[in-house]
N, C-alpha and C positions, 0 to 999 in steps of 0.2 A: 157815318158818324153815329154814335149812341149815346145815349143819352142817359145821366147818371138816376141809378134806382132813385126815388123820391122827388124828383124833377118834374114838372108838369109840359106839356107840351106848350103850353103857352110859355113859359121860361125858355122853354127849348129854342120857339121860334124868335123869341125876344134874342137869346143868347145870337142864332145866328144870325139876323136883322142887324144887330150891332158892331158883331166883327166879322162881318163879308168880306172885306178886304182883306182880312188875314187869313181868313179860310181860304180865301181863292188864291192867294200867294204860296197858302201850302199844300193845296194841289199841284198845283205848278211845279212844286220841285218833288214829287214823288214820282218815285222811279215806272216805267211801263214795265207790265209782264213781256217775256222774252218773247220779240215777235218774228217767226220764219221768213225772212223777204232777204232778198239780196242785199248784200252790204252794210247786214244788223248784224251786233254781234253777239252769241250766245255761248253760254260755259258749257265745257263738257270735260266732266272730270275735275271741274271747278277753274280749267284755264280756259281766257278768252278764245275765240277761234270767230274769224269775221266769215260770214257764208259770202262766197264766190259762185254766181250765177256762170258755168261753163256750156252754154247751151250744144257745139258742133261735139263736146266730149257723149263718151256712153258708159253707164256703169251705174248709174243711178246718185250715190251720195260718198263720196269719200275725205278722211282728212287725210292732208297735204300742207305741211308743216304748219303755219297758224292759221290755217283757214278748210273749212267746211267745204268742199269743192260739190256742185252742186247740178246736174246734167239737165237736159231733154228742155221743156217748154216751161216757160216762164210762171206758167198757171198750177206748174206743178209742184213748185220750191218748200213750200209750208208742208207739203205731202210728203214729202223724199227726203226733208228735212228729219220729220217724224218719224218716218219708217227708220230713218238710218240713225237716231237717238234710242230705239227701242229696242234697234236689233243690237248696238252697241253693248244698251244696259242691260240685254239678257247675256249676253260676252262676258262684261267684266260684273258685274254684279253676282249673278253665280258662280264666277270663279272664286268671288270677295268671300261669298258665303259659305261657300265648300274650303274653304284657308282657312278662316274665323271657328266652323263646325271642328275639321283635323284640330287645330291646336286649342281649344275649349272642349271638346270632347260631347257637345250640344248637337244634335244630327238631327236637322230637319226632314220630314219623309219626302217634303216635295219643295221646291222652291218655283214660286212665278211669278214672271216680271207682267204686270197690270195696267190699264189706261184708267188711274185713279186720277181725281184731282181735289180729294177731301182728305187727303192723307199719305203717308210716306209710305206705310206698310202697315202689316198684320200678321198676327202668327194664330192658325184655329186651334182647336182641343184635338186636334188629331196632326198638329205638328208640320203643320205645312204653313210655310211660310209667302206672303206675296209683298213684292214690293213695287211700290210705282217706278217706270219707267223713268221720271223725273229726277229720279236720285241721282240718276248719271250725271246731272247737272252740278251738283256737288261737289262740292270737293274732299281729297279722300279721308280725312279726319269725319267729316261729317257721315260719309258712307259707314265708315266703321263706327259710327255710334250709334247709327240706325240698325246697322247689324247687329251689333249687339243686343240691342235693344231689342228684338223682334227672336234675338237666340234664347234669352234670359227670360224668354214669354215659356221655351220650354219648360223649364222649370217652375215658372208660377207664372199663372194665368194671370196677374193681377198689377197693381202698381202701388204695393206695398213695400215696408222697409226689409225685406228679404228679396223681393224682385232687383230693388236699385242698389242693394250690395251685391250684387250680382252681375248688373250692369259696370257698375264701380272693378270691377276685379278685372272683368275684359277690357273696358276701354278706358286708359285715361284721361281721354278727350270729351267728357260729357258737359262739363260747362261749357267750352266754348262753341260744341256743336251746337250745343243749344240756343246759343246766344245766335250763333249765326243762323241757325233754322229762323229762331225770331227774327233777323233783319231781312232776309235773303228768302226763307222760305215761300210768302205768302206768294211770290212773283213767277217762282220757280212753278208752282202747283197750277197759278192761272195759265201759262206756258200749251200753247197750241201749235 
């Protein structure tokens, strides 16, 4: 919770003293970050897929029509889980960004998928671009406005009104990516 600029903390604690019960009701209905265990379910590519504990199988992590299939010992699931969402999002994520580069004409020198959890991505001053392995979680409107977003860094460093008509030109999806970053994001990024 935070607490509004000019607020004393004594307000503060009066505030929450008083409406305990509502606070703790809206705990209660906020969603958990995405958790690796069997028979949770997690997005990938922004559609459900329920992780499937297949212990007697071998291969490590695969999907198998709506579900995460998931091998070896049970203490391993959160692991395999991981590995197989990172190797995934270096698959489709540079493919995403190598598509978006050919038809924008934006050509990143390096593309790397990251184990961030403060952020979606980054583009440096020498044009290499990284993006969290998270994004795969996404769905693909949301990827492609990340992309862009991090392509349009080519061009200006910055998040000025020549960066976001630029953003604007490549993707027409920036409001609602947006909006879903805001509802969806913060859970995707806790995501272990």
């Amino acid at each position: 919770m935070t607490i509004p600029q000019g607020c004393t903390s004594a307000q503060a604690l009066s505030f929450v003293q008083k409406n305990h019960a509502w606070i703790s009701e809206r705990l209660k209905k906020l969603e958990k970050a995405p958790f690796f265990s069997a028979n949770n379910i997690i997005l990938i590519e922004g559609k459900p897929y329920r992780i499937v504990h297949s212990p007697e199988q071998l291969g490590g992590a695969w999907l198998e029509n709506d579900h995460l299939m998931v091998s070896g010992d049970v203490a391993f699931i959160n692991r395999r889980v991981t590995d197989f969402l990172r190797s995934h999002a270096a698959t489709v994520l540079k493919r995403e960004v190598q598509a978006m580069a050919h038809y924008t004409g934006l050509r990143p020198t390096r593309v790397d998928i990251r184990d961030t959890s403060s952020r979606w991505g980054s583009c440096s001053s020498t044009g290499r671009i990284m993006l969290s392995w998270r994004v795969i979680m996404a769905p693909e409107l949301v990827r492609h406005y990340l992309i862009a977003h991090e392509l349009s860094h080519l061009l200006h460093m910055n998040h000025g009104p020549l960066f976001w008509q630029c953003v604007n030109r490549i993707t027409p999806h920036k409001t609602q990516a947006e909006t879903w970053l805001r509802q969806k994001g913060p859970l995707l990024l806790q995501a272990r």
